[in-house]
Structure formats: structure tokens, C-alpha cells
FIKOLZA-1660 file (N, C-alpha, C; in steps of 0.1 Angstrom, whole numbers, plus 5000, padded with zeros to 4 digits):
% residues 240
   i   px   py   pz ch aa at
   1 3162 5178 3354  A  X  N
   1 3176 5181 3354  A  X CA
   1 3184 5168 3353  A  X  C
   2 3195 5169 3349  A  X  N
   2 3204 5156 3345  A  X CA
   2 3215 5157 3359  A  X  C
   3 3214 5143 3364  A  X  N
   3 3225 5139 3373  A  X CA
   3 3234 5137 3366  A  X  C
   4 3243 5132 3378  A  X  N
   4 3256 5130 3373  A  X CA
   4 3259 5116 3364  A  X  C
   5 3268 5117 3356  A  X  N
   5 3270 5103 3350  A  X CA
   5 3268 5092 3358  A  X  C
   6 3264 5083 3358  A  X  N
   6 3264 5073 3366  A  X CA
   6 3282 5067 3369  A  X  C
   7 3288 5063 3357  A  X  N
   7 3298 5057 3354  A  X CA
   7 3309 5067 3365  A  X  C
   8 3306 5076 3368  A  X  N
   8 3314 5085 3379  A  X CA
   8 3308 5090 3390  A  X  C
   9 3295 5084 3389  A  X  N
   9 3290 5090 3406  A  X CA
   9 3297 5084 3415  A  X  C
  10 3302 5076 3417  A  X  N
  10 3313 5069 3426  A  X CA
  10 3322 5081 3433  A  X  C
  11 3322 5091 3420  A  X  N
  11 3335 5098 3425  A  X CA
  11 3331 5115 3431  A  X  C
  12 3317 5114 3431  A  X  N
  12 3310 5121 3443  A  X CA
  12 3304 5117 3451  A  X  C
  13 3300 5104 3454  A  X  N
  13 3295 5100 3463  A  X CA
  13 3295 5091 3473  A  X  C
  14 3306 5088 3471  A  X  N
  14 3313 5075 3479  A  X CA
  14 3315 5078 3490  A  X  C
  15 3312 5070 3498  A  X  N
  15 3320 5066 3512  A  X CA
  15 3324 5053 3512  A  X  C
  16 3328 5051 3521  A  X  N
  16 3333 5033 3528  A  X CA
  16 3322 5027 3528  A  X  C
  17 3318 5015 3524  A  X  N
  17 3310 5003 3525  A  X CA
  17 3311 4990 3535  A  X  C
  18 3304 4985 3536  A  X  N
  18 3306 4970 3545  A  X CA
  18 3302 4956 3530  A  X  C
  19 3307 4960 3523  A  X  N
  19 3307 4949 3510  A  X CA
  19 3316 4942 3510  A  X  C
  20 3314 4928 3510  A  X  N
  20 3326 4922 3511  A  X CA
  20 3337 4919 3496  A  X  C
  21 3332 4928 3488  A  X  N
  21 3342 4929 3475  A  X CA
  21 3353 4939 3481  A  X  C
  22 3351 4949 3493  A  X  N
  22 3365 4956 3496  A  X CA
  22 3369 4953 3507  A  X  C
  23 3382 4953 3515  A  X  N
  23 3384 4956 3527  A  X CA
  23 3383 4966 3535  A  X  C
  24 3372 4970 3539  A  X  N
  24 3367 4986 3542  A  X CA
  24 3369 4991 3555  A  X  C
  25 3366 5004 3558  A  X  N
  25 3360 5010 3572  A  X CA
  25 3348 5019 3567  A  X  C
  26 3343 5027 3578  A  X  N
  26 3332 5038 3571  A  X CA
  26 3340 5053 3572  A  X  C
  27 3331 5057 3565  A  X  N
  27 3339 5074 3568  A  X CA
  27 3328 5085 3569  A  X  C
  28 3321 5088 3581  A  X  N
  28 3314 5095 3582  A  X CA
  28 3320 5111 3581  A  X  C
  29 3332 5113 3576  A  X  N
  29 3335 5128 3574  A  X CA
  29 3325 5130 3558  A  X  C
  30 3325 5123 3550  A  X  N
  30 3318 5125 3538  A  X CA
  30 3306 5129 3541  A  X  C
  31 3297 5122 3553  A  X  N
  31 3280 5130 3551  A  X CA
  31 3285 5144 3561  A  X  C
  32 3291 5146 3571  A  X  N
  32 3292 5155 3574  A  X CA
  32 3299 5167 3565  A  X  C
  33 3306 5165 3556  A  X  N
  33 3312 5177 3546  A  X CA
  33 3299 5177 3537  A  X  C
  34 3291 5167 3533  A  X  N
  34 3283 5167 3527  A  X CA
  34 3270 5177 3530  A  X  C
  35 3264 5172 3541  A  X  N
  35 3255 5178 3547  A  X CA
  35 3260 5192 3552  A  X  C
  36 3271 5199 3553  A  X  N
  36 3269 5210 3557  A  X CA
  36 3274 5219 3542  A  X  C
  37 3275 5210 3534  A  X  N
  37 3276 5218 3518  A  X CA
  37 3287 5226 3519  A  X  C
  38 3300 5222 3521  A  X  N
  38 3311 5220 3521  A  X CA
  38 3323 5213 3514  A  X  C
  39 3320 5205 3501  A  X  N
  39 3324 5200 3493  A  X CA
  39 3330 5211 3487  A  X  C
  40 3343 5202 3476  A  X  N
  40 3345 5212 3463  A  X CA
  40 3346 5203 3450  A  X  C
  41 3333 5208 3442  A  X  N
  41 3331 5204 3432  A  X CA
  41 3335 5208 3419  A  X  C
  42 3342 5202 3411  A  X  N
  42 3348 5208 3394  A  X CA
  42 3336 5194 3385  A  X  C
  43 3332 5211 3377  A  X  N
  43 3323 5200 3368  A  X CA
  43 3330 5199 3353  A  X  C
  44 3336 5193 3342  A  X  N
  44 3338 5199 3329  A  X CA
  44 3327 5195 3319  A  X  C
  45 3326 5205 3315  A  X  N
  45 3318 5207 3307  A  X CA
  45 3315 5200 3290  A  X  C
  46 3329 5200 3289  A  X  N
  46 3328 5193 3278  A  X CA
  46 3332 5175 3273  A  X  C
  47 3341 5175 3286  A  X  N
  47 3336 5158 3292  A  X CA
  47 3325 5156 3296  A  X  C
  48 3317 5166 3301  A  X  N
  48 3305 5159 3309  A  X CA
  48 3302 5154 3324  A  X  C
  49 3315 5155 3328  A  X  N
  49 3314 5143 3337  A  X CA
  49 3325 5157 3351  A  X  C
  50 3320 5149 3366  A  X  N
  50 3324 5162 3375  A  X CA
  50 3331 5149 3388  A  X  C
  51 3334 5154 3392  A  X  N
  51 3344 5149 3407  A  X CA
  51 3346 5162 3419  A  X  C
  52 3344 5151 3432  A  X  N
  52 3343 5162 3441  A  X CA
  52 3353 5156 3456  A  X  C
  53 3356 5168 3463  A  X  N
  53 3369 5164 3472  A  X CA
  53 3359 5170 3487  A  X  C
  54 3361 5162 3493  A  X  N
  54 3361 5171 3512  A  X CA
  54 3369 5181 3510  A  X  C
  55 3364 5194 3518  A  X  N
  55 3370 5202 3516  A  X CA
  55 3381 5200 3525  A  X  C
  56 3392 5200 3531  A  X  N
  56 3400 5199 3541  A  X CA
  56 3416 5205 3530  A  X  C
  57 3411 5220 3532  A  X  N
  57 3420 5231 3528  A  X CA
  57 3435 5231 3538  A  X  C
  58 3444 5233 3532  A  X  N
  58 3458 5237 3537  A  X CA
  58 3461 5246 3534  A  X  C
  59 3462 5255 3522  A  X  N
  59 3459 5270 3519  A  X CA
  59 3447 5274 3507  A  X  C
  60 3445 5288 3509  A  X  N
  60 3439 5292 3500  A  X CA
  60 3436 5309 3501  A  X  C
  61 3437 5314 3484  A  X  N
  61 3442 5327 3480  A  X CA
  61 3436 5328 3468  A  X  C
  62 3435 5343 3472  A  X  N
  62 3425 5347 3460  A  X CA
  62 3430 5362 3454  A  X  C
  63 3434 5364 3443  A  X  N
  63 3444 5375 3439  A  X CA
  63 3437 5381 3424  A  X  C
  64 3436 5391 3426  A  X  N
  64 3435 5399 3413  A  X CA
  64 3442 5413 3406  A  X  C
  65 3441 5412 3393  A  X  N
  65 3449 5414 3388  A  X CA
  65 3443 5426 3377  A  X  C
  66 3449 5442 3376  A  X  N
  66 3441 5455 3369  A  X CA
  66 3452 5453 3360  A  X  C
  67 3447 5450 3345  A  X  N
  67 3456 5455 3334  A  X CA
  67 3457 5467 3331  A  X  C
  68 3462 5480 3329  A  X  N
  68 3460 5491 3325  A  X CA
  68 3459 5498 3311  A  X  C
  69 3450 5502 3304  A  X  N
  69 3454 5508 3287  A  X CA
  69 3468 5520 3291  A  X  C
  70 3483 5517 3291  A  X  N
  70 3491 5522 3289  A  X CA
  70 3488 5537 3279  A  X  C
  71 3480 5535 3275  A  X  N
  71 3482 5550 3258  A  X CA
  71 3476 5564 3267  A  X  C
  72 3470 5560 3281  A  X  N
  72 3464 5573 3283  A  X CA
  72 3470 5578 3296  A  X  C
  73 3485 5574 3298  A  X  N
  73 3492 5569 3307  A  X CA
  73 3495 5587 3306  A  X  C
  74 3505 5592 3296  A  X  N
  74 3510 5603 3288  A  X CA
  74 3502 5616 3281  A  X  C
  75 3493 5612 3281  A  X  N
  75 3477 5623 3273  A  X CA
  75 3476 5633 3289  A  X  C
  76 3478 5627 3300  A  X  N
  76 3472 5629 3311  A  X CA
  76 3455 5627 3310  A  X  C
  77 3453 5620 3304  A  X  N
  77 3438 5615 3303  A  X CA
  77 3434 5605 3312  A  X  C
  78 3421 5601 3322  A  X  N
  78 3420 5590 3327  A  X CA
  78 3424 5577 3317  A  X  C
  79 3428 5569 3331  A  X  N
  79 3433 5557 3323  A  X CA
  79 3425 5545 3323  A  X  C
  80 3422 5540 3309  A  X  N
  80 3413 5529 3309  A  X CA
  80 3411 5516 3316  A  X  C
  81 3403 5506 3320  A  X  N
  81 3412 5493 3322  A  X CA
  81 3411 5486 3309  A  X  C
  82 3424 5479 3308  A  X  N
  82 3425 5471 3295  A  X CA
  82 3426 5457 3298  A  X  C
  83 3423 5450 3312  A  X  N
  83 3420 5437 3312  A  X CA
  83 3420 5433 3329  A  X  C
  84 3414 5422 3332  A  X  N
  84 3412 5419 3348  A  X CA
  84 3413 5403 3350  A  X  C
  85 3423 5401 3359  A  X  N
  85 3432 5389 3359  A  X CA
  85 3422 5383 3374  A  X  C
  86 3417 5369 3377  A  X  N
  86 3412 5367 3394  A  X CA
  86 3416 5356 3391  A  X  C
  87 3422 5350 3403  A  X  N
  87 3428 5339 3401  A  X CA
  87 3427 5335 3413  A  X  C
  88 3422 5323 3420  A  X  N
  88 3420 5314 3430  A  X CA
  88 3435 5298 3434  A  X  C
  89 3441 5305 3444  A  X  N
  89 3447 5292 3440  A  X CA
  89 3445 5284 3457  A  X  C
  90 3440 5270 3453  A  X  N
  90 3437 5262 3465  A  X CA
  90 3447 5248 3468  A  X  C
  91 3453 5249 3479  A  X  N
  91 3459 5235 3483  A  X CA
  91 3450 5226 3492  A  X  C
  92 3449 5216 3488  A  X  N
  92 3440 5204 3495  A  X CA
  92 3442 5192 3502  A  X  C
  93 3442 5190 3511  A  X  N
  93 3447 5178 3518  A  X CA
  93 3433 5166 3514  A  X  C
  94 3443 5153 3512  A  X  N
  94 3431 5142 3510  A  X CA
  94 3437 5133 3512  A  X  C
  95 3427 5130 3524  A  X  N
  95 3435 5116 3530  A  X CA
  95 3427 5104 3527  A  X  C
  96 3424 5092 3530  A  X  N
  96 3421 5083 3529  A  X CA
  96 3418 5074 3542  A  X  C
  97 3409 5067 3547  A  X  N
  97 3409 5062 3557  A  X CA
  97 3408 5047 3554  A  X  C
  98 3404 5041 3544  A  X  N
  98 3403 5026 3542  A  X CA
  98 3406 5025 3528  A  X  C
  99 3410 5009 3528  A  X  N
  99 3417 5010 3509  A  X CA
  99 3404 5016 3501  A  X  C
 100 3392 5010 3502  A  X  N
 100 3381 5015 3489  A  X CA
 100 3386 5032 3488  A  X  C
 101 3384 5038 3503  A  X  N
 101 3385 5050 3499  A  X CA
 101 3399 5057 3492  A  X  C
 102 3408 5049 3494  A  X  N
 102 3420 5050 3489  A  X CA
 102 3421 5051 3466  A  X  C
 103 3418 5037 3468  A  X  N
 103 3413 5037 3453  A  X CA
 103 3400 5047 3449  A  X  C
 104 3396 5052 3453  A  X  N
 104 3389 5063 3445  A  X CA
 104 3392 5070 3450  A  X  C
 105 3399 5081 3457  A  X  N
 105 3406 5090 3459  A  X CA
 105 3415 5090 3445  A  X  C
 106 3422 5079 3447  A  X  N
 106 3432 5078 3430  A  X CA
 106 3424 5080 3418  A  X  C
 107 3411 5077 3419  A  X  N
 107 3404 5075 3405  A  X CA
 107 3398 5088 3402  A  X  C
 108 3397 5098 3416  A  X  N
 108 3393 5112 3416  A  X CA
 108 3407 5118 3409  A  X  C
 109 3417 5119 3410  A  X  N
 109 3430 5126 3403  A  X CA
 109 3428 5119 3393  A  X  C
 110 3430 5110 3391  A  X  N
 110 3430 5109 3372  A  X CA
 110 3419 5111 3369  A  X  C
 111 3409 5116 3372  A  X  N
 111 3398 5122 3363  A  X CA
 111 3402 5134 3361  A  X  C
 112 3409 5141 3372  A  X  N
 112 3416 5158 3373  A  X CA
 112 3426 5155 3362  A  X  C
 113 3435 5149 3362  A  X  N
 113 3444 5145 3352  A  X CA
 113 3435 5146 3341  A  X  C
 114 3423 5137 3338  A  X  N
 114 3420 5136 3323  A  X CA
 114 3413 5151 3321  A  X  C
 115 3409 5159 3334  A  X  N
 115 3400 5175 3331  A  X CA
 115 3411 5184 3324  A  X  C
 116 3423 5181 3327  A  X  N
 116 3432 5194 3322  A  X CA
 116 3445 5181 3311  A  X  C
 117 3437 5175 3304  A  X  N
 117 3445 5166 3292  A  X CA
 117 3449 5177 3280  A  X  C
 118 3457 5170 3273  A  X  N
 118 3464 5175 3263  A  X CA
 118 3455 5178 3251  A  X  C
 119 3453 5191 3245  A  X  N
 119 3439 5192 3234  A  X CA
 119 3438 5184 3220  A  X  C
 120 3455 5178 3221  A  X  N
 120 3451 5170 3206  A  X CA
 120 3447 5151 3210  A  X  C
 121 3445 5150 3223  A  X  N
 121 3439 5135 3226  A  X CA
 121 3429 5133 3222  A  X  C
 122 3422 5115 3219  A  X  N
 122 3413 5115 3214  A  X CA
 122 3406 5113 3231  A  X  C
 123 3395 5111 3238  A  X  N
 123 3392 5105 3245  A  X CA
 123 3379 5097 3242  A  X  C
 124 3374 5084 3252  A  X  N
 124 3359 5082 3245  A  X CA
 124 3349 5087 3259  A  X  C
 125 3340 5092 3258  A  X  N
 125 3329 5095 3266  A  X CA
 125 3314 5093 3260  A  X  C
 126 3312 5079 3270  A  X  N
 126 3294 5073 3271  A  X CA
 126 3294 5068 3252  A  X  C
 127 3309 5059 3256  A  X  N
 127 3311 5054 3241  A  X CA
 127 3310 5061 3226  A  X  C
 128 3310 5075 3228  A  X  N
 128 3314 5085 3218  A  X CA
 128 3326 5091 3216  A  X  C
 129 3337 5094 3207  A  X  N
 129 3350 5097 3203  A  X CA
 129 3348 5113 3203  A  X  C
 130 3355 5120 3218  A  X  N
 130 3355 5132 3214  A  X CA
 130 3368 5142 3215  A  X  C
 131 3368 5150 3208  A  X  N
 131 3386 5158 3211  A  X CA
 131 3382 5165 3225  A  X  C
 132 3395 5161 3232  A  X  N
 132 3396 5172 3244  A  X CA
 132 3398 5183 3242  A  X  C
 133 3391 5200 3249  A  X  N
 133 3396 5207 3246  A  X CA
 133 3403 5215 3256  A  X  C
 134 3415 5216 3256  A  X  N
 134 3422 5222 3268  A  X CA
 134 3419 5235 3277  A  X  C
 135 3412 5243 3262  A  X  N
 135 3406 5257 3262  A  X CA
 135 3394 5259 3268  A  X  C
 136 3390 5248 3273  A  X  N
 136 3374 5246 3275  A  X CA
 136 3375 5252 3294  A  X  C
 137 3361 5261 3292  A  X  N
 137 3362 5261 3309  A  X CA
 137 3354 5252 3316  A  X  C
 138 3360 5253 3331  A  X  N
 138 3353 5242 3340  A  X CA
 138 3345 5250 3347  A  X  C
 139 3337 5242 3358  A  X  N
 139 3330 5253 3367  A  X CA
 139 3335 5246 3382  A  X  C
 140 3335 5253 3390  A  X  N
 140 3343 5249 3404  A  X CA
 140 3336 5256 3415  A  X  C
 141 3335 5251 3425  A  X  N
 141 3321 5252 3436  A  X CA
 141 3325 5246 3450  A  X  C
 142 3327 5258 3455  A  X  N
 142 3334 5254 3470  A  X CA
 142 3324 5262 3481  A  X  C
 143 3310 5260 3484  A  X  N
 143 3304 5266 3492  A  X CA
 143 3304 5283 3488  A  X  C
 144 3305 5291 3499  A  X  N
 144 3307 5304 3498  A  X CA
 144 3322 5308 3496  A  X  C
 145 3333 5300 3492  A  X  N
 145 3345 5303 3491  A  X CA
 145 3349 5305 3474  A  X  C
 146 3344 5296 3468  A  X  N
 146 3347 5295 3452  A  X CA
 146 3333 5298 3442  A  X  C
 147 3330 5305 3438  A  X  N
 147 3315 5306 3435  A  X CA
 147 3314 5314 3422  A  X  C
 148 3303 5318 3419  A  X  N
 148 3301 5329 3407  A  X CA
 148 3296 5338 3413  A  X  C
 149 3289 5342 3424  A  X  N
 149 3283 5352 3429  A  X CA
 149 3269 5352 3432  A  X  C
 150 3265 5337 3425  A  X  N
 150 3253 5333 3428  A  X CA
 150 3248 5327 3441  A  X  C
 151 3259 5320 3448  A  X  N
 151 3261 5314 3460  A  X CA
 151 3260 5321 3471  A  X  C
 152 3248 5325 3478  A  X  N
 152 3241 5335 3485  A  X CA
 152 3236 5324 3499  A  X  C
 153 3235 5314 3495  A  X  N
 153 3230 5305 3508  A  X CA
 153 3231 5293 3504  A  X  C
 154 3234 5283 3511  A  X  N
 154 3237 5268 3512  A  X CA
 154 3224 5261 3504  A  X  C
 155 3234 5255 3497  A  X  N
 155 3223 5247 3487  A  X CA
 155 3230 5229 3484  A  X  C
 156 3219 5223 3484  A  X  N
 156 3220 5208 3483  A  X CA
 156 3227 5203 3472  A  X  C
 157 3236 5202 3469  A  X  N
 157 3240 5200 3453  A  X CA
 157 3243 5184 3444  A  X  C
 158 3236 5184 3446  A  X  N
 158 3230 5174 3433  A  X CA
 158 3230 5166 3419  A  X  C
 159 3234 5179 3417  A  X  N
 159 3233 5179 3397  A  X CA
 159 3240 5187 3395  A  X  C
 160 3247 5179 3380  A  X  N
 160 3260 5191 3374  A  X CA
 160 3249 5202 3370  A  X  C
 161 3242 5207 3367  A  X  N
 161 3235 5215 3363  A  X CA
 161 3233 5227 3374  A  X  C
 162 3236 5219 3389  A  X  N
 162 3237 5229 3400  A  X CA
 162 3253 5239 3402  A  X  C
 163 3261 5229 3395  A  X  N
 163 3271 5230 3397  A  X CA
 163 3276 5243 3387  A  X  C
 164 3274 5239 3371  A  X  N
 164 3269 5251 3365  A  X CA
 164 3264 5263 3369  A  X  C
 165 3257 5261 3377  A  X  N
 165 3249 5276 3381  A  X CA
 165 3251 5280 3386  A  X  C
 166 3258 5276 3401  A  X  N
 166 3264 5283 3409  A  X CA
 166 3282 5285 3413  A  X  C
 167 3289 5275 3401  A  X  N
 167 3303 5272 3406  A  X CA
 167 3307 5284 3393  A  X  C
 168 3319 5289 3394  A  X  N
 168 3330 5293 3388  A  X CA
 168 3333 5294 3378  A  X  C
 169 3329 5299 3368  A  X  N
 169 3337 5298 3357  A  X CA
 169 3351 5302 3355  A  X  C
 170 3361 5289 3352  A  X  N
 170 3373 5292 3352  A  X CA
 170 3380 5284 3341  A  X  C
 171 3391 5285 3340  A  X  N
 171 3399 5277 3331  A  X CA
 171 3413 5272 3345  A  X  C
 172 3419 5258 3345  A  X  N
 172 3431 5256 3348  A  X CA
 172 3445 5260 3347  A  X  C
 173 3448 5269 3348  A  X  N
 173 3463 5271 3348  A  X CA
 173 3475 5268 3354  A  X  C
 174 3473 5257 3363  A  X  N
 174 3482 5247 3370  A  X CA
 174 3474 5236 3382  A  X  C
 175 3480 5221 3377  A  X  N
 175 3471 5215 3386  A  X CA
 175 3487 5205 3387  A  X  C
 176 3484 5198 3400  A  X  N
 176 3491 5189 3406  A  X CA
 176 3487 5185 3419  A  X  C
 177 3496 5174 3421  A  X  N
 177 3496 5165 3432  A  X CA
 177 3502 5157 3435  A  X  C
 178 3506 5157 3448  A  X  N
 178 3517 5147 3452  A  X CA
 178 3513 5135 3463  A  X  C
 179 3519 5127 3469  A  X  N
 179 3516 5116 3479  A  X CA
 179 3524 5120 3490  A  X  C
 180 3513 5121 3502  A  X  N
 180 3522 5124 3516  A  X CA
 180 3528 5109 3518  A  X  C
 181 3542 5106 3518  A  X  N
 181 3546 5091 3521  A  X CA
 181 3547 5093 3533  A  X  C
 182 3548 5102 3542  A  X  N
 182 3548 5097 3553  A  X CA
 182 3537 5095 3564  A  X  C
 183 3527 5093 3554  A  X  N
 183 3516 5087 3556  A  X CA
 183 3511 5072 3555  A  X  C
 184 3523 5069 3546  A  X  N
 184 3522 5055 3541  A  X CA
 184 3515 5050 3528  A  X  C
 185 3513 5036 3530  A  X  N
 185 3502 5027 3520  A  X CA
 185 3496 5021 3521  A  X  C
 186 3483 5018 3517  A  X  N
 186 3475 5006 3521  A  X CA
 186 3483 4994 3510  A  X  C
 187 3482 4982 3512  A  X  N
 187 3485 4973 3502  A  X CA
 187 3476 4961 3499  A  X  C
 188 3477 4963 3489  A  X  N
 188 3462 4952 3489  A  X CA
 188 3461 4948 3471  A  X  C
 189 3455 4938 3468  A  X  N
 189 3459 4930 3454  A  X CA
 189 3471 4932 3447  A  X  C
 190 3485 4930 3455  A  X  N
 190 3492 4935 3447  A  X CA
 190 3495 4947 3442  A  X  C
 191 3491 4956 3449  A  X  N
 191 3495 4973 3446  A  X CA
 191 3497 4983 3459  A  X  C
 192 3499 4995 3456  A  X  N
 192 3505 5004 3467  A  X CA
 192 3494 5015 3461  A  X  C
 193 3484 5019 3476  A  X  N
 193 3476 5029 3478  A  X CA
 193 3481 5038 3483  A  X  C
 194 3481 5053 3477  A  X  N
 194 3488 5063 3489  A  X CA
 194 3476 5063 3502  A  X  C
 195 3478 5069 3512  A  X  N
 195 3468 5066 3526  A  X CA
 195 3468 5084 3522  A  X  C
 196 3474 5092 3515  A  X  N
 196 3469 5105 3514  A  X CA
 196 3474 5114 3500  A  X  C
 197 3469 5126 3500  A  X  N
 197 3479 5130 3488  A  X CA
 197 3476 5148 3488  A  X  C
 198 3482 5153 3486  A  X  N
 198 3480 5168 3483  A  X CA
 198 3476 5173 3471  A  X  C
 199 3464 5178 3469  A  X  N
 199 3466 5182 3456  A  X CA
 199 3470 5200 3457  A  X  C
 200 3471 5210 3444  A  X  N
 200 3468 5221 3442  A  X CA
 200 3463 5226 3427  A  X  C
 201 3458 5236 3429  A  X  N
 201 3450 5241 3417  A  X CA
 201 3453 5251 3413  A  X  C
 202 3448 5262 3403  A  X  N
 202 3456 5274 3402  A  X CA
 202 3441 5279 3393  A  X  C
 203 3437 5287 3393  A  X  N
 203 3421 5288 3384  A  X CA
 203 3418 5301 3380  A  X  C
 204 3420 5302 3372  A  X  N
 204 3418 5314 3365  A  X CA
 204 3406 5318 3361  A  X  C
 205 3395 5329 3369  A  X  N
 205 3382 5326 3362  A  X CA
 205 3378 5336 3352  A  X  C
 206 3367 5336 3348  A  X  N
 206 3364 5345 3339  A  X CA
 206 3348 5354 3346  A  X  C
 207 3353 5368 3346  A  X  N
 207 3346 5376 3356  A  X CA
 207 3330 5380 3347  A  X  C
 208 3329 5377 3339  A  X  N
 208 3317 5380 3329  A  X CA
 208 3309 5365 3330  A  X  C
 209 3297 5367 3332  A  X  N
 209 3286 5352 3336  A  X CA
 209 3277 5351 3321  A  X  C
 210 3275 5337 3320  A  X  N
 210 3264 5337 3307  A  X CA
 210 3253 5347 3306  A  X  C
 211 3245 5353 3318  A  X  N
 211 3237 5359 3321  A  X CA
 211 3236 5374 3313  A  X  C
 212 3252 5379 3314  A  X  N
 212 3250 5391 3312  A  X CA
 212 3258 5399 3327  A  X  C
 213 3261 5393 3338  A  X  N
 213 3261 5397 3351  A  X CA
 213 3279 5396 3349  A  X  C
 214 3281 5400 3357  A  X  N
 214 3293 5406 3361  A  X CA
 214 3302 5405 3373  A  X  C
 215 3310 5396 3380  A  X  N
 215 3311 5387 3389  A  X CA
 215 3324 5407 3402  A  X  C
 216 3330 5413 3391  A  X  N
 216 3336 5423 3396  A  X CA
 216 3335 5435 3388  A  X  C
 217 3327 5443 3382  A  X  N
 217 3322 5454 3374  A  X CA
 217 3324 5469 3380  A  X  C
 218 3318 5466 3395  A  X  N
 218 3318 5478 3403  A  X CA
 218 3312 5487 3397  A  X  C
 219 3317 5502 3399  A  X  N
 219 3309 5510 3402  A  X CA
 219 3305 5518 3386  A  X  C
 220 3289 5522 3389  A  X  N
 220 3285 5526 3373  A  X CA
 220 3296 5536 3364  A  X  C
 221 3298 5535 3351  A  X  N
 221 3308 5548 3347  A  X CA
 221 3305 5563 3349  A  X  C
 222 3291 5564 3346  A  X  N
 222 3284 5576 3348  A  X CA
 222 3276 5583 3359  A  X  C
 223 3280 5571 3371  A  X  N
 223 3274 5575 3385  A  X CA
 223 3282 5567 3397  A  X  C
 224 3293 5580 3402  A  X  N
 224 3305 5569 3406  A  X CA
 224 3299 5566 3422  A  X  C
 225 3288 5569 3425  A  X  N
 225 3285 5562 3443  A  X CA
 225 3275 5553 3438  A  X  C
 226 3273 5546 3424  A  X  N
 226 3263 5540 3426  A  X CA
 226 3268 5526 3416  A  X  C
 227 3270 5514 3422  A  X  N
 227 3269 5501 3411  A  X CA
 227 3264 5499 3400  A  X  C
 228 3272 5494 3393  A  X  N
 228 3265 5490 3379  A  X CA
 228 3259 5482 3378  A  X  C
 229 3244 5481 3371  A  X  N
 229 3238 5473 3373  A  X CA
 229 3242 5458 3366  A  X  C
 230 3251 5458 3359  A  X  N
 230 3257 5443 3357  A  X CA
 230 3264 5440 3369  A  X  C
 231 3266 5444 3383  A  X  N
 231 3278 5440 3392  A  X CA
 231 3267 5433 3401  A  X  C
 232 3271 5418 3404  A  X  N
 232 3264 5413 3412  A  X CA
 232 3260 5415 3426  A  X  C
 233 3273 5421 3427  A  X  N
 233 3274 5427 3438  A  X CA
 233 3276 5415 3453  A  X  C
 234 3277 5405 3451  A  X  N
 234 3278 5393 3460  A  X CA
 234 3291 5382 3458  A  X  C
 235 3302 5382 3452  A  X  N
 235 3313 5380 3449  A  X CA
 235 3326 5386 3460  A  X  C
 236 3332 5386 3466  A  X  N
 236 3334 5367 3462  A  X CA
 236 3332 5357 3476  A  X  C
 237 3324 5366 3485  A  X  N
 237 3321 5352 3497  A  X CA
 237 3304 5354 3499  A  X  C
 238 3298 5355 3487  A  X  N
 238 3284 5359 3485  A  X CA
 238 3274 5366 3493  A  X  C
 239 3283 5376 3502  A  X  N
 239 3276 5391 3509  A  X CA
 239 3270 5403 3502  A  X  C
 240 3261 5400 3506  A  X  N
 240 3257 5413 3495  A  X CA
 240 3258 5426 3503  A  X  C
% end
């Protein structure tokens, strides 16, 4: 299996150091979010490359949405579904406890910045020139909160390849973040660290899995007490 980039494991795996290149503290919230598989990880897929936050949620909502085929509205015929909208939207608190952690916290958002870039940028990745694609989906993996349906029990995660398998397929449809100033800054070579920042997401997924499986399918068309066998049936806080 392929780990993560190296050039960005920093930005899942970091905690505070005692190196005397930073002015540090430790931060044992990271093995503890870590160890109880509580992270939330965004992998993209066609950068390659993933970033991951403690989870330390401020809101979160999960909303879906029945398009209806309007034409069989008037026939008095059953009415079809003509499309299905799920949309996750999460607010995140991230604070920072020492400058190191400060500066990668910052270097975690601009990687979110570079995941939802503009599709006609050139970018370079692992010294190769490639187009960003705006259209491209991510995969996003929050424990038993954000998942595909595969997320049935706590798993070590490791590799973008895990992240794939068991995170989210979605696309972004709104990302931001702001600085709590009344938290302050760290200051240090000449620059200003926020000590915190809020992000939010907006994620639009897509309910159909590479597999063939089916994340919200429900019930068979031709046997209405009984599931279809494309419905995972474990979506969306992986209960079966």
C-alpha cells in the first residue's frame, strides 16, 4: 500500500517537538484524537496528497435532498425519483497550542485552499506539471460520522488508500476559514500566527460507490419490506 507523500506527512502527523529549530510545547491531544480514530481526513485524489484536522467539531449537519420526475406528477402515476442531493456540512475549531503547531495548522489550509483551486491552474506535484481539476472528487473520513458506509468499526488509518476505502466520496461546494483574533498570535521570525482558526466545509457526496454499492438505495423496487441488494445498509453512522 502507498503512504502518504512524505513532502506532506507533516500535515498528518505532527505534533509539537522538543527540536531546537522551533520554539515548541507538546500536544498530546493529537495521539489521543489519533488513537481513538477520531481524526478528519480529506484525501484528493488527483493531487495525491491528504491533510488531516483533530476533530474538535462546533457544528455539524447532514441534509438530504429527493428530486422528483415532475411528468408523473399529473398522469396520477407513481412518481419517479429524478435525483438525490446529501450534503454534510461541518464547522471545525483548530486551535493551536505552540508556534510549530501554529505554522502547520496554516500549511494544513493552504493545502485545503490548493484542494478546491481554480481548474485552469497549472500546479507542480512530486515535480510533475499537472491541471487542477475542480470537478475532481475528494474522499473525507471522519470516524463513524463522515464515511461511505464502509466504516463499521474503528480502524488505524494510515494510508491514503485507507482513506479511499472507507472516506466519502464527495465533491466541495463551499470551503472557508476564518482566524479567532480573540485568541490572538503567536509571533515569531517576523510574522503573525493565528493561535486558532475556524474552518467550514460544505460536501456534497455522491451516493453511488465504485463497487457497485449504494450508500442510500433503500428499499427493493419489486419487494417493498425488503432492501435492495445494492443498499449498504450501514450509512450514515455505520449501524447496520
Amino acid at each position: 500500500m502507498k503512504t502518504y507523500k512524505s513532502d506532506f506527512k507533516i500535515l498528518n502527523e505532527y505534533q509539537a517537538s522538543s527540536r531546537k529549530s522551533f520554539p515548541l510545547g507538546t500536544d498530546y491531544s493529537f495521539n489521543y484524537a489519533h488513537d481513538k480514530g477520531i481524526m478528519l481526513y480529506i484525501y484528493d485524489q488527483n493531487l495525491d496528497t491528504s491533510i488531516s484536522f483533530k476533530a474538535f467539531l462546533k457544528s455539524f449537519s447532514l441534509s438530504t435532498v429527493i428530486k422528483l420526475d415532475k411528468s408523473g406528477e399529473t398522469s396520477g402515476k407513481e412518481v419517479d425519483v429524478g435525483g438525490l442531493g446529501i450534503t454534510y456540512s461541518v464547522s471545525l475549531d483548530i486551535p493551536s497550542l505552540s508556534v510549530d503547531d501554529a505554522m502547520v495548522n496554516a500549511a494544513r489550509l493552504e493545502e485545503l485552499d490548493r484542494m478546491c483551486g481554480v481548474g485552469s491552474e497549472i500546479f507542480s506535484s512530486s515535480g510533475k506539471s499537472v491541471r487542477f481539476n475542480i470537478a475532481a472528487p475528494k474522499y473525507v473520513l471522519l470516524a463513524n460520522l463522515i464515511h461511505n458506509g464502509l466504516y463499521r468499526e474503528k480502524h488505524a488509518i494510515q494510508y491514503s488508500s485507507q482513506v479511499k476505502t472507507y472516506g466519502a466520496k464527495c465533491f466541495f461546494t463551499s470551503n472557508g476559514w476564518s482566524v479567532d483574533t480573540t485568541m490572538g498570535f503567536f509571533e515569531y521570525n517576523n510574522k503573525l500566527w493565528p493561535k486558532a482558526y475556524e474552518a467550514k466545509l460544505e460536501l456534497s457526496v455522491r451516493a453511488s460507490l465504485d463497487n457497485g454499492k449504494n450508500i442510500l438505495r433503500g428499499f427493493d423496487e419489486n419487494e417493498s419490506d425488503q432492501y435492495a441488494v445494492t443498499d449498504l445498509r450501514t450509512w450514515p453512522f455505520g449501524v447496520y
